[in-house]
ZATI-373603 format. One line per 3 residues: number of its first residue (from 1); their letters; for each residue z negated, x negated, y negated of C-alpha. Coordinates in nm, 3 decimals. Last residue first. Example, Ala and Ser with C-alpha at 12.3 -4.5 7.8 and 13.67 -1.06 7.14 Angstrom:
# ZATI-373603
2	SA	-0.714/-1.367/0.106  -0.780/-1.230/0.450 $
***
This chain:
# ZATI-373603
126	XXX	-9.747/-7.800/-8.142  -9.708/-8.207/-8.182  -9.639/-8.343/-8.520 $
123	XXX	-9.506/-8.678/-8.507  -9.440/-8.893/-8.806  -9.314/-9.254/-8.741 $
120	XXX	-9.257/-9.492/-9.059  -8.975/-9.656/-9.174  -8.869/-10.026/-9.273 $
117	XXX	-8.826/-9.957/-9.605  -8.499/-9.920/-9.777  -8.342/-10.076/-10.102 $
114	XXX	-8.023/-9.974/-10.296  -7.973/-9.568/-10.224  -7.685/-9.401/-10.339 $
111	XXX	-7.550/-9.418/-9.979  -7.848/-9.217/-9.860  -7.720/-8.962/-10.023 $
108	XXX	-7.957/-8.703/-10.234  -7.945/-8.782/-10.601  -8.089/-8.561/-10.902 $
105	XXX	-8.090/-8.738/-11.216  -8.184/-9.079/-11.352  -8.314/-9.376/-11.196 $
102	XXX	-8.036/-9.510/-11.126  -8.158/-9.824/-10.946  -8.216/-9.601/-10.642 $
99	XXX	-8.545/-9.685/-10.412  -8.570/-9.565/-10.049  -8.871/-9.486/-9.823 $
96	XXX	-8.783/-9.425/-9.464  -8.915/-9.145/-9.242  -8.858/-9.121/-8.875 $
93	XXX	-8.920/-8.822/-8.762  -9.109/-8.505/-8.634  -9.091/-8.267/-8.919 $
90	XXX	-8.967/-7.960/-8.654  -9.275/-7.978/-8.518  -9.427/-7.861/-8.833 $
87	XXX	-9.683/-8.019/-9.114  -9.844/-7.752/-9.371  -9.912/-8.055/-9.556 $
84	XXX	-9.669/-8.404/-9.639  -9.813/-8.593/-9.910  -9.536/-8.876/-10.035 $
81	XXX	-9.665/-9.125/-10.217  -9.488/-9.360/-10.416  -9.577/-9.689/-10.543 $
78	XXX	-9.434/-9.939/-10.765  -9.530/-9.697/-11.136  -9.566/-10.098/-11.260 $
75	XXX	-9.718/-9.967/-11.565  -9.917/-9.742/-11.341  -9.945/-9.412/-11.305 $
72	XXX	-9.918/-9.410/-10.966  -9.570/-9.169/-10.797  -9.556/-8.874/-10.632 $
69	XXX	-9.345/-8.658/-10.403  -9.517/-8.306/-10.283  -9.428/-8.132/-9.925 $
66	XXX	-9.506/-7.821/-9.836  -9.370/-7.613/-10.123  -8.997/-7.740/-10.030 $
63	XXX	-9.004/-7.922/-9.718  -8.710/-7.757/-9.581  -8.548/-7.678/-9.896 $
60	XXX	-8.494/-8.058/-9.946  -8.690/-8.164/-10.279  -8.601/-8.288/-10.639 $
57	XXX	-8.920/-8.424/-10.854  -8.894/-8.504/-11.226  -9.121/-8.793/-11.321 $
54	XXX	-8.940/-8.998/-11.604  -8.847/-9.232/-11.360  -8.733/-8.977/-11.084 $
51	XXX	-8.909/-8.879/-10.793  -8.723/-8.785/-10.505  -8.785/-8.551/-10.200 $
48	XXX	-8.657/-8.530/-9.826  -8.359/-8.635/-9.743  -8.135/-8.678/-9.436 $
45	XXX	-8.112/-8.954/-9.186  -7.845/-8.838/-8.925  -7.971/-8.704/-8.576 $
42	XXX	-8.034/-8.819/-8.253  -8.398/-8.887/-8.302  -8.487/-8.729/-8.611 $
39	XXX	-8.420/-8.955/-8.952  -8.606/-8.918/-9.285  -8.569/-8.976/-9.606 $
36	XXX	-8.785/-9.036/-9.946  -8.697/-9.132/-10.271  -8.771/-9.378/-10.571 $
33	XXX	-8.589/-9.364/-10.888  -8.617/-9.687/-11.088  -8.651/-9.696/-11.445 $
30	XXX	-8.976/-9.932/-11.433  -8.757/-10.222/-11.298  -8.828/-10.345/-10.949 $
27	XXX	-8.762/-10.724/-10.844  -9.030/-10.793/-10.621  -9.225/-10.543/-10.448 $
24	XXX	-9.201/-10.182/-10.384  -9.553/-9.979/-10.231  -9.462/-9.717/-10.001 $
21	XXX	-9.752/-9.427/-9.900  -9.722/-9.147/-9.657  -9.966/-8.875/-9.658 $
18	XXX	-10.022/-8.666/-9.340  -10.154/-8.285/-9.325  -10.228/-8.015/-9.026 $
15	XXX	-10.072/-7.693/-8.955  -9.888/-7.869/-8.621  -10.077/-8.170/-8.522 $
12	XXX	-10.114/-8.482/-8.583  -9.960/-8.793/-8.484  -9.900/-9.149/-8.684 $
9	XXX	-9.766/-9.226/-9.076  -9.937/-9.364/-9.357  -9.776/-9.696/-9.429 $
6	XXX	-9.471/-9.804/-9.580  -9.335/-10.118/-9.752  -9.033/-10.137/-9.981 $
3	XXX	-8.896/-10.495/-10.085  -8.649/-10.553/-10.347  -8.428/-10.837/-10.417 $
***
């Protein structure tokens, strides 16, 4: 089994900057993929970026040159990070942390996803 824990989120305003941080415990391998989602209210959970094990990095257009997916250095490489700038109203969610045991590639439904975190609130007010 696999735990994800997040932290980082909370209310800022529109223009400003948040960075969200999940930290996997227990049974990880080092060529797991690790991803983020994220879930408006009334809406389907949809993603956001992914960092595969060798380090390539897949983004939603949305968040594309706003947002950047990254992962410690670590031998572990157990946490990612996910820094969120140029922030909009329209980024207001629920975002979840997700980790893939095929670490490999470029994969964007939630179904391919094993483990979830718990999910952290992000408001940006305008």
């Amino acid at each position: 089994q696999v735990q994800l824990v997040e932290s980082g989120g909370g209310l800022v305003q529109a223009g400003g900057s948040l960075r969200l941080s999940c930290t996997a415990s227990g049974r990880t391998l080092n060529i797991d993929a690790m991803a983020w989602f994220r879930q408006a209210a009334g809406k389907e959970r949809v993603f956001v970026a992914r960092i595969a094990w060798r380090g390539a990095t897949y983004y939603a257009d949305s968040v594309k040159g706003r947002f950047t997916i990254s992962r410690d250095n670590g031998n572990a490489k157990n946490t990612v990070y996910l820094q969120m700038n140029s922030l909009k109203p329209e980024d207001t969610a629920v975002y979840y942390c997700a980790l893939d045991r095929q670490g490999l590639g470029e994969r964007r439904r939630a179904d391919d996803y094993e483990y979830w975190g718990q999910g952290s609130q992000v408001t940006v007010s305008s």
